[in-house]
DRENDO-1510 file (C-alpha; in Angstrom, 1 decimal, always signed):
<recs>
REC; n; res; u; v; w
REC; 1; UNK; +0.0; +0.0; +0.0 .
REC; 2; UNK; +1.3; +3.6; -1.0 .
REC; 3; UNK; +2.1; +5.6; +2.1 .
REC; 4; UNK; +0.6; +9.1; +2.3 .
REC; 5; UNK; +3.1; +11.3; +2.2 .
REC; 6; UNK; +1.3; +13.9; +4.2 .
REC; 7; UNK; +2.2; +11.9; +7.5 .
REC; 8; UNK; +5.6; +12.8; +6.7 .
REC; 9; UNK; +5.6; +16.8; +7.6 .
REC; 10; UNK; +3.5; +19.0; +10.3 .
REC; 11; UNK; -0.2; +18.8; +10.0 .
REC; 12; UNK; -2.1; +22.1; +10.8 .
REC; 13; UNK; -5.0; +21.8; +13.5 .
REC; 14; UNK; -8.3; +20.4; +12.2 .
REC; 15; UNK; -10.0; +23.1; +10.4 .
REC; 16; UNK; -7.3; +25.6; +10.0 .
REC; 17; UNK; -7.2; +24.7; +6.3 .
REC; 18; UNK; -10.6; +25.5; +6.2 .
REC; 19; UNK; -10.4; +29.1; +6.3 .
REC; 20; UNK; -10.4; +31.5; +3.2 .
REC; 21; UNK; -7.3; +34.0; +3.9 .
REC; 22; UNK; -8.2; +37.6; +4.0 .
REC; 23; UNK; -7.9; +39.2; +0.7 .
REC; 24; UNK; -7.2; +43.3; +0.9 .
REC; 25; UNK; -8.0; +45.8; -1.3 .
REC; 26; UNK; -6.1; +45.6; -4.3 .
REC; 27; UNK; -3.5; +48.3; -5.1 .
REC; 28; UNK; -2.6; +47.5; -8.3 .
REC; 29; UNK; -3.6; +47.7; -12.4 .
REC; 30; UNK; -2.1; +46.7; -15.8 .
REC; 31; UNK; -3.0; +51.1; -16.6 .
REC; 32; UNK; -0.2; +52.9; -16.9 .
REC; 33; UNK; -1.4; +56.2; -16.1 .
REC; 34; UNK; -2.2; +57.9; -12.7 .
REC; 35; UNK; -3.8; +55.4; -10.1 .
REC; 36; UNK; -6.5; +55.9; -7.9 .
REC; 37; UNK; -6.6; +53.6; -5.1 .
REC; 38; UNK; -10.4; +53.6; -3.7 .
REC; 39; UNK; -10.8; +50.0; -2.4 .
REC; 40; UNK; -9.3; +49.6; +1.2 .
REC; 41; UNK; -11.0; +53.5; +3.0 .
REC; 42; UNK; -7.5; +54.5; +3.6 .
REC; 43; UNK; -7.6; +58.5; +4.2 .
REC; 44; UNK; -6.8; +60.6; +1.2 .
REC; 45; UNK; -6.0; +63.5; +3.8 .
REC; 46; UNK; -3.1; +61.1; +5.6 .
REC; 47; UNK; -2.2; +62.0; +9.0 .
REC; 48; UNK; -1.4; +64.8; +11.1 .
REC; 49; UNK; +1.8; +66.8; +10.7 .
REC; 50; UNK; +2.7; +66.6; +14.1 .
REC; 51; UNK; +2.1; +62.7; +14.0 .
REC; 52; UNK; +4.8; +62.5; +11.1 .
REC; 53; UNK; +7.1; +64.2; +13.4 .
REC; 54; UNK; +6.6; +62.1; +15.9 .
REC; 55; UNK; +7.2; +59.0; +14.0 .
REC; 56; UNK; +10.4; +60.8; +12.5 .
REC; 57; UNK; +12.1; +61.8; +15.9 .
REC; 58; UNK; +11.1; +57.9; +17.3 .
REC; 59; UNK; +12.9; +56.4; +14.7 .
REC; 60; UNK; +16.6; +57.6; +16.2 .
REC; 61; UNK; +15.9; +55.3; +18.9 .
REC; 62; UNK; +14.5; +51.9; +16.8 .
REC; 63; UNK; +17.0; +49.7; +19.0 .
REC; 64; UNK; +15.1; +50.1; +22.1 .
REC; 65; UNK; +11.7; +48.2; +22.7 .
REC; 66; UNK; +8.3; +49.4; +22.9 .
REC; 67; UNK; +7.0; +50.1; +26.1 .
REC; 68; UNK; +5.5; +46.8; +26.9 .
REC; 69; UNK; +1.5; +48.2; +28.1 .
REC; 70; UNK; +1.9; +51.3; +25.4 .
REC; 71; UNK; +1.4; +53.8; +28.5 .
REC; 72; UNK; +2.2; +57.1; +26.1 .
REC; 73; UNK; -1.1; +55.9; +23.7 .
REC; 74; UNK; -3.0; +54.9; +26.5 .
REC; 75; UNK; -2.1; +57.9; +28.6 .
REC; 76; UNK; -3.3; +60.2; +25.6 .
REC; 77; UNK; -6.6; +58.2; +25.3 .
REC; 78; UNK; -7.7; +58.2; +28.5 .
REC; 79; UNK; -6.9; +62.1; +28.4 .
REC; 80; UNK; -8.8; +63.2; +25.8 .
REC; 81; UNK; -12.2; +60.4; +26.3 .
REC; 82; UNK; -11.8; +60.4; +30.4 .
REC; 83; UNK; -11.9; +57.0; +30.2 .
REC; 84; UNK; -9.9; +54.7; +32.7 .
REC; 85; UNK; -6.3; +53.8; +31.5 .
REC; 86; UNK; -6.8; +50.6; +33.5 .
REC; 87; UNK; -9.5; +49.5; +30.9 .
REC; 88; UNK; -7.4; +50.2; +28.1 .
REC; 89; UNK; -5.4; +48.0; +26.1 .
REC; 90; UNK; -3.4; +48.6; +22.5 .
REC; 91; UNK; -3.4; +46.1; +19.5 .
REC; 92; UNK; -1.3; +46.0; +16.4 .
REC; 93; UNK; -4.9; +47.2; +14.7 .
REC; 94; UNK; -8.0; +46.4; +15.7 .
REC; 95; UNK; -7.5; +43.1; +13.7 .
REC; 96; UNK; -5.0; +42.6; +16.7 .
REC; 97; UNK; -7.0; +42.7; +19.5 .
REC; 98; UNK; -10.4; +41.1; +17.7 .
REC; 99; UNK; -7.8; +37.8; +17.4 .
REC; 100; UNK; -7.1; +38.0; +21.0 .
REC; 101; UNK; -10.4; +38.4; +22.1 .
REC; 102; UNK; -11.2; +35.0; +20.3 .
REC; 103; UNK; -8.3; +33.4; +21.4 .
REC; 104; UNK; -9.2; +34.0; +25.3 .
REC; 105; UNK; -13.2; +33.4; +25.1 .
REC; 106; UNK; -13.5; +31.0; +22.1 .
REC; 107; UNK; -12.7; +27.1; +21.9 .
REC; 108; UNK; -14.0; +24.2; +20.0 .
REC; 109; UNK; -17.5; +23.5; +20.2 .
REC; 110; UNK; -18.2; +27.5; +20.9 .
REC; 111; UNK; -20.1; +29.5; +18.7 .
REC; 112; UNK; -19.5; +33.2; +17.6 .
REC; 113; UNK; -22.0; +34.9; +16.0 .
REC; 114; UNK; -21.2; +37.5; +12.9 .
REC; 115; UNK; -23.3; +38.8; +10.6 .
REC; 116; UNK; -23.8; +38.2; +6.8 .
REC; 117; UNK; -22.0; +41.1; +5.2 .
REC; 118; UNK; -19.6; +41.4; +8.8 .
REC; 119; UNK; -16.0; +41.7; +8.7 .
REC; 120; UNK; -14.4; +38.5; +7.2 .
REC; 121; UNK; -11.4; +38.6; +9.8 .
REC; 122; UNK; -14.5; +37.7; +12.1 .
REC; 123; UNK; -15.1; +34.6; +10.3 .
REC; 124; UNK; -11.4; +33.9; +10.0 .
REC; 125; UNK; -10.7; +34.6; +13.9 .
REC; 126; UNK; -13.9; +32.6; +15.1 .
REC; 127; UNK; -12.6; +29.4; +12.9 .
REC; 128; UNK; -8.6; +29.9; +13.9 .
REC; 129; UNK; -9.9; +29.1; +17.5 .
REC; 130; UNK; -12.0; +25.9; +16.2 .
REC; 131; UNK; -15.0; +27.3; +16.9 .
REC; 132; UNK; -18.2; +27.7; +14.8 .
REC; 133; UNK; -19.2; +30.8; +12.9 .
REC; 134; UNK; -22.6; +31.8; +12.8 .
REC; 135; UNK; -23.9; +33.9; +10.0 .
REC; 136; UNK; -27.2; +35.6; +10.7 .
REC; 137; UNK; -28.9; +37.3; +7.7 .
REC; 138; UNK; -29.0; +40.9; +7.7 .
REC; 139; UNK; -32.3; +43.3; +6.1 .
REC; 140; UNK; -31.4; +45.5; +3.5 .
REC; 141; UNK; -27.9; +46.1; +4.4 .
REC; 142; UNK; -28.6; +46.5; +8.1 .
REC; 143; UNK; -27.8; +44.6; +11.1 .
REC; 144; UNK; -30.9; +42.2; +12.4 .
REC; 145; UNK; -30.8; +42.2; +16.1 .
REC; 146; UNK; -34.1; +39.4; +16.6 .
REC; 147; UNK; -32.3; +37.7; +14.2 .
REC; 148; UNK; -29.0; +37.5; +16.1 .
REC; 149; UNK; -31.2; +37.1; +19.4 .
REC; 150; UNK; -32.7; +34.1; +17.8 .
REC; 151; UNK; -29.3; +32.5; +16.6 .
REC; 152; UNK; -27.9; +32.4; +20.3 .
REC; 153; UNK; -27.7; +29.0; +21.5 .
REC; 154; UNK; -25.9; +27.6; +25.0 .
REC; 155; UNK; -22.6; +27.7; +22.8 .
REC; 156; UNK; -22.0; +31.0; +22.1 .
REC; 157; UNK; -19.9; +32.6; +23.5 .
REC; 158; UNK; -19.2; +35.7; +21.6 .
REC; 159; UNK; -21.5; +38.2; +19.1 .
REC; 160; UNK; -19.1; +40.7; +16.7 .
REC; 161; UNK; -20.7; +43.7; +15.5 .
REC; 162; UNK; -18.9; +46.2; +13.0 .
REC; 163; UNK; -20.8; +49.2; +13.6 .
REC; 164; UNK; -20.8; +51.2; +11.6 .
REC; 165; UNK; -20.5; +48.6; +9.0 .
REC; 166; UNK; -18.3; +47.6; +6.1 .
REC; 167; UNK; -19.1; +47.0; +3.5 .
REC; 168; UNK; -22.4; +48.7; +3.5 .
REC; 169; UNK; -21.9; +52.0; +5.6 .
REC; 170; UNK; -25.0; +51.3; +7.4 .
REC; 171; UNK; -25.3; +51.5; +11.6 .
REC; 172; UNK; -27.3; +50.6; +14.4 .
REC; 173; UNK; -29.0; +53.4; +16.4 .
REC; 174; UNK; -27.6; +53.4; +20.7 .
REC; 175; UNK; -30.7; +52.7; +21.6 .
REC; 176; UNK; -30.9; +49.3; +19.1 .
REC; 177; UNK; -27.1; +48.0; +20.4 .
REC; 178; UNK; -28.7; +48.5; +24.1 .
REC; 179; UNK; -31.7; +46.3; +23.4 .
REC; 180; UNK; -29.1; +43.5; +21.5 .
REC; 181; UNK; -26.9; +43.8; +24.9 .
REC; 182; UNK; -30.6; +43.8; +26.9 .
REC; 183; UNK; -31.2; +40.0; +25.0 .
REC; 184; UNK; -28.0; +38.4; +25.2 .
REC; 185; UNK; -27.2; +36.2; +28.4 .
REC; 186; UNK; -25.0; +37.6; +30.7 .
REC; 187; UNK; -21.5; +35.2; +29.7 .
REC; 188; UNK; -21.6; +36.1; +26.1 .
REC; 189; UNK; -18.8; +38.8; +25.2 .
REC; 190; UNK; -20.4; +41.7; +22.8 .
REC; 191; UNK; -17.8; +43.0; +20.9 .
REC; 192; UNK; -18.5; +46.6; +19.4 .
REC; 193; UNK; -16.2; +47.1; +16.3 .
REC; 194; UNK; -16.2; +50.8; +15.9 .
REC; 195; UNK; -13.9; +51.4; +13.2 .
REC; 196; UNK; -15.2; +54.0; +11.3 .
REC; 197; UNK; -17.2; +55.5; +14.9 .
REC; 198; UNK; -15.2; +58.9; +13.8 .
REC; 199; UNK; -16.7; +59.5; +10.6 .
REC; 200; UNK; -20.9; +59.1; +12.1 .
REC; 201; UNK; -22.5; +62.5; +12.9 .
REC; 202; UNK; -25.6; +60.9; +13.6 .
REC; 203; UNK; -27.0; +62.4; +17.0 .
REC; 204; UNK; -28.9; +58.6; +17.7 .
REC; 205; UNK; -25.6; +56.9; +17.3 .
REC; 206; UNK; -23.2; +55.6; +20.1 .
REC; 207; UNK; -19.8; +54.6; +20.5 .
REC; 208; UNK; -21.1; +52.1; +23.2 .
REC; 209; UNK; -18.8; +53.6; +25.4 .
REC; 210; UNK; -21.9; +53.2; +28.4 .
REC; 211; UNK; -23.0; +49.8; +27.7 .
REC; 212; UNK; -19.0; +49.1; +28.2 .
REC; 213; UNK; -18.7; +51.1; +31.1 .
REC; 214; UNK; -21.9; +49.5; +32.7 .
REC; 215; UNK; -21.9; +46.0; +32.4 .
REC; 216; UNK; -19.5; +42.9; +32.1 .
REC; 217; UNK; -19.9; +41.3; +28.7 .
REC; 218; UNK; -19.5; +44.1; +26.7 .
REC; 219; UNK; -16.5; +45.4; +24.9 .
REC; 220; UNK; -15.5; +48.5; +21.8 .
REC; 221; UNK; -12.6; +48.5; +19.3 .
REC; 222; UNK; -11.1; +51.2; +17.7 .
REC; 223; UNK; -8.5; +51.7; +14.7 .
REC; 224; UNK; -6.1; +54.3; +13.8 .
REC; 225; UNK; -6.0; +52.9; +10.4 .
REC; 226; UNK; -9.1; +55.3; +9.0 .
REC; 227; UNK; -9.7; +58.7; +10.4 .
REC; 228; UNK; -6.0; +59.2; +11.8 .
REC; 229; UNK; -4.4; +58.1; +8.5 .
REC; 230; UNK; -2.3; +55.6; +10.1 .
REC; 231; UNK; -2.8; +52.2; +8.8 .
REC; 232; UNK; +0.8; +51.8; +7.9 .
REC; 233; UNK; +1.7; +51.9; +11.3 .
REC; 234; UNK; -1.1; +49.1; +12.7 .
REC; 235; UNK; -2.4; +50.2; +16.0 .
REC; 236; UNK; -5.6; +49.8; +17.2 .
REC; 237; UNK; -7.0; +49.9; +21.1 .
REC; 238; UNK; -10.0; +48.7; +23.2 .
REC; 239; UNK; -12.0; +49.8; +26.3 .
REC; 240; UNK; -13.0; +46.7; +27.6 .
REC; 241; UNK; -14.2; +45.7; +32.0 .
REC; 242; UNK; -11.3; +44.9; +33.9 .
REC; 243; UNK; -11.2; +41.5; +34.0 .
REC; 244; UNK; -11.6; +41.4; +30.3 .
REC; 245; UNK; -8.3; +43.1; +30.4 .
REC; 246; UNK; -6.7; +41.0; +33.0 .
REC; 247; UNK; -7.6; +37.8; +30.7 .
REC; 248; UNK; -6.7; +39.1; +27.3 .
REC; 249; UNK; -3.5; +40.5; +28.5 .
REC; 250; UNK; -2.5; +37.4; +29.8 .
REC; 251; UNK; -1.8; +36.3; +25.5 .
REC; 252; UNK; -1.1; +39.3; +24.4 .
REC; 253; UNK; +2.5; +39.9; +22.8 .
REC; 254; UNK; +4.6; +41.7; +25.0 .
REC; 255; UNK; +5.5; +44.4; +22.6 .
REC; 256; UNK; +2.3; +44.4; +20.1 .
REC; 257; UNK; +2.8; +48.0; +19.3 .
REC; 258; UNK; +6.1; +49.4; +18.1 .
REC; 259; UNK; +7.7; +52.8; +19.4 .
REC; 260; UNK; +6.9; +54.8; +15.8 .
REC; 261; UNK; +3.5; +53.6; +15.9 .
REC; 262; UNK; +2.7; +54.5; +19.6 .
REC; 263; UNK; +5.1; +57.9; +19.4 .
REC; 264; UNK; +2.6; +58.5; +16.4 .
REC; 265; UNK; -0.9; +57.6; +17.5 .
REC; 266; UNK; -0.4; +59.3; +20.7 .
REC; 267; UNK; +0.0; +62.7; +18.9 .
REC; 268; UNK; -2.5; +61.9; +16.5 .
REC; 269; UNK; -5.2; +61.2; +19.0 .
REC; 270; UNK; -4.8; +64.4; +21.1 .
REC; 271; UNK; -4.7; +66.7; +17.7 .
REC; 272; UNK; -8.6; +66.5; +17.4 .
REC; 273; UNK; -8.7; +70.0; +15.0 .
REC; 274; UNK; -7.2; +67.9; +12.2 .
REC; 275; UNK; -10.4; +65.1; +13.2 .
REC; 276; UNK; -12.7; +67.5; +13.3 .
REC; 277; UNK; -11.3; +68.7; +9.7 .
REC; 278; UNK; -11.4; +65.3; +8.4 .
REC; 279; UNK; -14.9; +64.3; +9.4 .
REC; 280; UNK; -15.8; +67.8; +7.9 .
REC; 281; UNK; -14.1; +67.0; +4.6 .
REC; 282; UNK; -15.8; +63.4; +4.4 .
REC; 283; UNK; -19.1; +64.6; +5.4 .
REC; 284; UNK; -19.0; +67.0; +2.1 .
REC; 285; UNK; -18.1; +64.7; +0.0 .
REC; 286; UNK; -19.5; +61.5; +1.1 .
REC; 287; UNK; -22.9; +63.6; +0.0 .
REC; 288; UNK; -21.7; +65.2; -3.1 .
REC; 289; UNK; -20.9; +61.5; -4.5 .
REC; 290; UNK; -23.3; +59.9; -3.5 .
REC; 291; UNK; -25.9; +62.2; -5.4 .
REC; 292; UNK; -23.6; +62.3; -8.3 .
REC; 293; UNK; -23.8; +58.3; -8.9 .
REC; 294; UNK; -27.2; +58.2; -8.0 .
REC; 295; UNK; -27.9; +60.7; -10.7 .
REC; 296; UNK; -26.3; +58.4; -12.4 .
REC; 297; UNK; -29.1; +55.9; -12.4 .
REC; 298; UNK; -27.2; +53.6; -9.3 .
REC; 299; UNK; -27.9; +52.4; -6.1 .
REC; 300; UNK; -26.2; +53.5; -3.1 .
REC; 301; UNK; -26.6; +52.2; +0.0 .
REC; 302; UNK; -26.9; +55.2; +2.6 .
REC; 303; UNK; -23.9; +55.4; +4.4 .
REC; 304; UNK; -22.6; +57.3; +7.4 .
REC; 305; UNK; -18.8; +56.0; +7.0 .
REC; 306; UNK; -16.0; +56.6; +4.8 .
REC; 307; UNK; -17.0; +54.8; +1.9 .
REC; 308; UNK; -20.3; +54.2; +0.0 .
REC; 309; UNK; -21.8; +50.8; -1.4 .
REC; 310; UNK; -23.0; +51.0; -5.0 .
REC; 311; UNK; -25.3; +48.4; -6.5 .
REC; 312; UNK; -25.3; +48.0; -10.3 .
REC; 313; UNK; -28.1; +46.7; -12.6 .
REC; 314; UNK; -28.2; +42.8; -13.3 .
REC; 315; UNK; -27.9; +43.6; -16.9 .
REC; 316; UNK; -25.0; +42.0; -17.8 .
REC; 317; UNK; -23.3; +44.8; -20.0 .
REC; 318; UNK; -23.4; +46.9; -16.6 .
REC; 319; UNK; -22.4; +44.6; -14.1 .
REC; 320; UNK; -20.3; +45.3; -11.2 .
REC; 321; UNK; -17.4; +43.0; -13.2 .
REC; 322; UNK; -17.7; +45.3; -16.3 .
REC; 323; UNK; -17.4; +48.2; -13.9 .
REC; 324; UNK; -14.4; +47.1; -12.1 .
REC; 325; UNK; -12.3; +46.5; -15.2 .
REC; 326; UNK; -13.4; +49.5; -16.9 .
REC; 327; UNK; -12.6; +51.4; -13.8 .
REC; 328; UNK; -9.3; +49.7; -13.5 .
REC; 329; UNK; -8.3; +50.1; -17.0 .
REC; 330; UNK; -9.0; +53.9; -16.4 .
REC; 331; UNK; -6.5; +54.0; -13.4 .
REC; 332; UNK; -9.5; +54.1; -10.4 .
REC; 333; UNK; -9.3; +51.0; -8.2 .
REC; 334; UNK; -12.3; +50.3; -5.9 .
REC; 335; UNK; -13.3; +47.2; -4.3 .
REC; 336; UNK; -15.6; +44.1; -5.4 .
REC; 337; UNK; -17.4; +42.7; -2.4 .
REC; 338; UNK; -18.6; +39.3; -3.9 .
REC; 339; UNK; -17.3; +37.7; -0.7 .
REC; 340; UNK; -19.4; +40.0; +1.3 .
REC; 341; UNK; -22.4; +38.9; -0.1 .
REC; 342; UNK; -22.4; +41.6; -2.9 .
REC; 343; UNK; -21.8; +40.1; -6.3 .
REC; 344; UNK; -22.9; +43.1; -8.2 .
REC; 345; UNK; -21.6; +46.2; -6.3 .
REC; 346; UNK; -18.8; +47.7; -5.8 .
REC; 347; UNK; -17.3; +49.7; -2.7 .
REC; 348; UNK; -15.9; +52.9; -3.0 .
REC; 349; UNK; -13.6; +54.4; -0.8 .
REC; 350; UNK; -13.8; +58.5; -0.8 .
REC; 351; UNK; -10.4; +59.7; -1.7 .
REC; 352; UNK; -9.1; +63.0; -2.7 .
REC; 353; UNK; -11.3; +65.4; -4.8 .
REC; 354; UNK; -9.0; +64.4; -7.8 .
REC; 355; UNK; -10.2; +61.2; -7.4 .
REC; 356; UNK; -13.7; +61.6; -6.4 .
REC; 357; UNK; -14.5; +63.6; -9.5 .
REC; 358; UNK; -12.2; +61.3; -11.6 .
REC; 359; UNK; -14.5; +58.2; -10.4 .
REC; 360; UNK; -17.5; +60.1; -11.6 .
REC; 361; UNK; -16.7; +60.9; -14.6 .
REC; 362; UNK; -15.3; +57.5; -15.1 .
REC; 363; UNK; -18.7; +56.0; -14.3 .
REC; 364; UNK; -20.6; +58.7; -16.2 .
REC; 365; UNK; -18.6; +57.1; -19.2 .
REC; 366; UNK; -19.1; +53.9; -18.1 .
</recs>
């Protein structure tokens, strides 16, 4: 008998093979002229000044470690929110401490429930910990809290929410997260993803910064990748209960969050002029495009983030595919969201005004 030769070399944990790797926004075209990236919400303003300098003076001491706890980010978050330092804790991005979170409350035979158009890295972090994902349905683009409600069994253990959300821009009102915390049982971990929270001017929308504050079981993640322009860097944090932070802290790497990127953040966070300018300059133009493309005869889903869904016909000479590569082949990259549920729309990120016009005019030909 023929021996398998896959007993021959390490075998990955049952199930780990299983996952579909996370696929970012592609960067890239055969077009030769200028590019317009528009598929991964980066900022088009970048960051601060004063961040850059910040990052430029830590780099003359890159053979030192980080400070192990990140006190300088922490320090400057709890000064500007008033929020306890001791329930603070930094990630290398968000992505960081969403893969923790699973790591200390998930195990095999758990459940986690996401939803259908959630963040894939939920999917991906629920399964790395052999636990099972479950995928509630969501109604037109929005979140279905009796839905969720409905999909809790005794094995879950943990409920994800991107709110805002991404891909569809859409959110859940403070007064719909409470009554989602209100229905779950007391030892399931709600887990706020807030990371485009910066960009919603909505008065009825909430950080969940009280439910967090208030009650056990419920956690919020932020990013520095969006608003602050700093997704080079990685760095993300979390306001979680104490003992939340005891337990997670317990797996975290030591030094999860470099000197340039803490040096960086911490400036960035305190200079809340240059937020204030940027959710101003996305406000403007989040509304001027998305009355331009509907004039255009397309859907758009109403969003309150940094980037706008946009449905196209199911006639097959103006499909989201056709888009894409005409798009592409005209130097403006956005992002298809087929694995998100949407097999004919595309997300667009807003970029520079350049760009934003650029993409109109581009689909206007189109």
């Amino acid at each position: 008998m023929k021996k398998d030769v896959l007993v021959d070399r390490p075998q990955p944990r049952k199930g780990i093979l299983d996952i579909a790797a996370y696929v970012p926004g592609s960067s890239e075209t055969e077009n030769t002229r200028k590019v317009f990236k528009l598929s991964s919400n980066e900022s088009p303003l970048g960051p601060c000044p004063a961040a850059i300098d910040a990052y430029r003076q830590a780099a003359a001491h890159l053979e030192l470690y980080p400070d192990g706890s990140a006190t300088p980010l922490l320090e400057a978050i709890s000064e500007v929110t008033g929020l306890a330092r001791s329930n603070l804790m930094a990630g290398n991005g968000s992505d960081d401490l969403l893969g923790l979170l699973s790591n200390t409350y998930l195990t095999a035979g758990d459940e986690g429930i996401m939803t259908e158009h959630g963040f894939s890295v939920y999917e991906i972090q629920i399964r790395g910990t052999g636990a099972k994902p479950v995928i509630v349905k969501e109604k037109d683009c929005r979140i279905d809290i009796d839905a969720i409600l409905a999909a809790v069994t005794e094995r879950t253990k943990i409920v994800f929410i991107a709110n805002p959300g991404n891909p569809t821009g859409t959110y859940l009102t403070a007064t719909e997260v409470k009554r989602l915390h209100a229905g779950l049982p007391k030892n399931v971990l709600l887990v706020l993803d807030g990371a485009y929270a910066e960009f919603v001017t909505e008065d009825d929308y909430d950080t969940g910064v009280e439910l967090v504050s208030a009650n056990e079981n419920v956690v919020m993640t932020r990013t520095f990748s969006k608003i602050y322009g700093l997704a080079g860097l990685r760095v993300g944090w979390m306001y979680a209960p104490l003992h939340v932070i005891d337990a997670v802290n317990r797996i975290r790497g030591a030094f999860n969050v470099s000197v340039p990127a803490q040096a960086a953040a911490s400036v960035a966070f305190r200079d809340r002029a240059y937020i204030q300018n940027a959710i101003a300059y996305n406000s403007k133009w989040r509304s001027w495009l998305t009355h331009e493309i509907e004039a255009l005869g397309l859907k758009v889903t109403p969003s309150v983030t940094n980037f706008l869904l946009i449905h196209f016909p199911a006639d097959k000479e103006k499909s989201a595919a056709l888009a894409d590569d005409y798009l592409k082949s005209n130097g403006y990259i956005l992002r298809r969201v087929t694995g998100y549920g949407f097999p004919n729309a595309l997300r667009l990120s807003i970029g520079s005004e350049e760009a934003n016009r650029g993409v109109v005019a581009t689909l206007k030909n189109f």
